[in-house]
N, C-alpha and C positions, 0 to 999 in steps of 0.2 A: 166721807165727810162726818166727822166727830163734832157735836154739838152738845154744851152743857146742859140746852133747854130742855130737849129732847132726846128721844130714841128714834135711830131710823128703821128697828127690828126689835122683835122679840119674841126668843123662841120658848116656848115649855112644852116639858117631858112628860111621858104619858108612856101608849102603846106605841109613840113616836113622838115628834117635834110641831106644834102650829108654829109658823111665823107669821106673824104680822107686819105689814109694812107700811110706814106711813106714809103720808101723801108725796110721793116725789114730781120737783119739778125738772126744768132744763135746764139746771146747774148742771156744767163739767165739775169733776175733779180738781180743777184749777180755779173753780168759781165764778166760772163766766158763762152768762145767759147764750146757751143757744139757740137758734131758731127767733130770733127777733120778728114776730108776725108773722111767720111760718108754723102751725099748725101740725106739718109733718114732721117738721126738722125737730118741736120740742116733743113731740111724742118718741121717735125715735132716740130723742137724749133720755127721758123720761124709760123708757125700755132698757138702754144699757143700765141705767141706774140701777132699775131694780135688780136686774142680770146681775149688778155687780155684789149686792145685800144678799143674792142667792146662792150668791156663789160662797161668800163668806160663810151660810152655816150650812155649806153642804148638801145646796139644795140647787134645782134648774127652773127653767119654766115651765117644766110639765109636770112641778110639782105645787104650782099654783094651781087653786079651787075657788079663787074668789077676786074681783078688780070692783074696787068704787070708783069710777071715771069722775071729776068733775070738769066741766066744759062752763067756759065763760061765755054768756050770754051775746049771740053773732055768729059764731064760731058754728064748723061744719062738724058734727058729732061722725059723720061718714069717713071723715082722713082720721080721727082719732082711730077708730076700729079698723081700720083697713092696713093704718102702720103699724099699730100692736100686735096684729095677726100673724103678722112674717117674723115675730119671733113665740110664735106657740107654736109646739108641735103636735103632727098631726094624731090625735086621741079619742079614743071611745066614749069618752067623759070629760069633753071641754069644763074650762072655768062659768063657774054663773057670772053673768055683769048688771051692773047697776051702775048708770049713768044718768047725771042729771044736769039741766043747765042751772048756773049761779050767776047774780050778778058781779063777779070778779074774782077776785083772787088776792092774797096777802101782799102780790107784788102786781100792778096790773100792766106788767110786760109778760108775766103766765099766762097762758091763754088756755091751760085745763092744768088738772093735778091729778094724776093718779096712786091708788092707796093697792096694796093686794095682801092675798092673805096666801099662803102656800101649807102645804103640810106633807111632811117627812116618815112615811112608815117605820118601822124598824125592818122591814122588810128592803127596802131602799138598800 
């Protein structure tokens, strides 16, 4: 999903590639909210998302190092972690997380946002 406001990535070069990712919600590809008051359904969209940003510069999820969860205040922070998790793979050196609750969101049918950062070796 291409937006003029923003960036949903961005990577720079170095000994390798950081990416950064921003907040994604449970928009499809076709623009339409999934998970309406389901918790799992939009983390689970939120996951392919990023899956999909990762895959664009040549990256997976186990080359993610970093997730800012935001959860909207109500909301179980345990189904966020619990569905995120079945897509990281299993690693000596898990992602750091930083989750916090807010009171909402840009659109208040989100019901968390997730951001992550990843980084690409040259060795990769």
């Amino acid at each position: 999903m291409k937006s003029p406001f923003f960036s949903q990535a961005v990577a720079i070069g170095g000994k390798g590639k950081t990416i950064y990712i921003g907040g994604q919600n449970s928009i499809d590809a076709d623009g339409s909210l999934i998970g309406k008051d389901d918790m799992a359904a939009q983390t689970e969209q939120i996951m392919k998302n990023i899956g999909v940003i990762l895959e664009s510069v040549g990256a997976g999820y186990k080359n993610i190092v970093k997730f800012n969860i935001y959860i909207s205040e109500g909301q179980d922070a345990r189904t966020a972690f619990e569905t995120s998790q079945k897509y990281m793979p299993a690693t000596t050196t898990p992602p750091v997380v930083t989750a916090v609750f807010v009171a909402g969101m840009g659109n208040p049918e989100y019901l968390l946002e997730i951001e992550a950062t990843a980084f690409i070796s040259e060795n990769d």
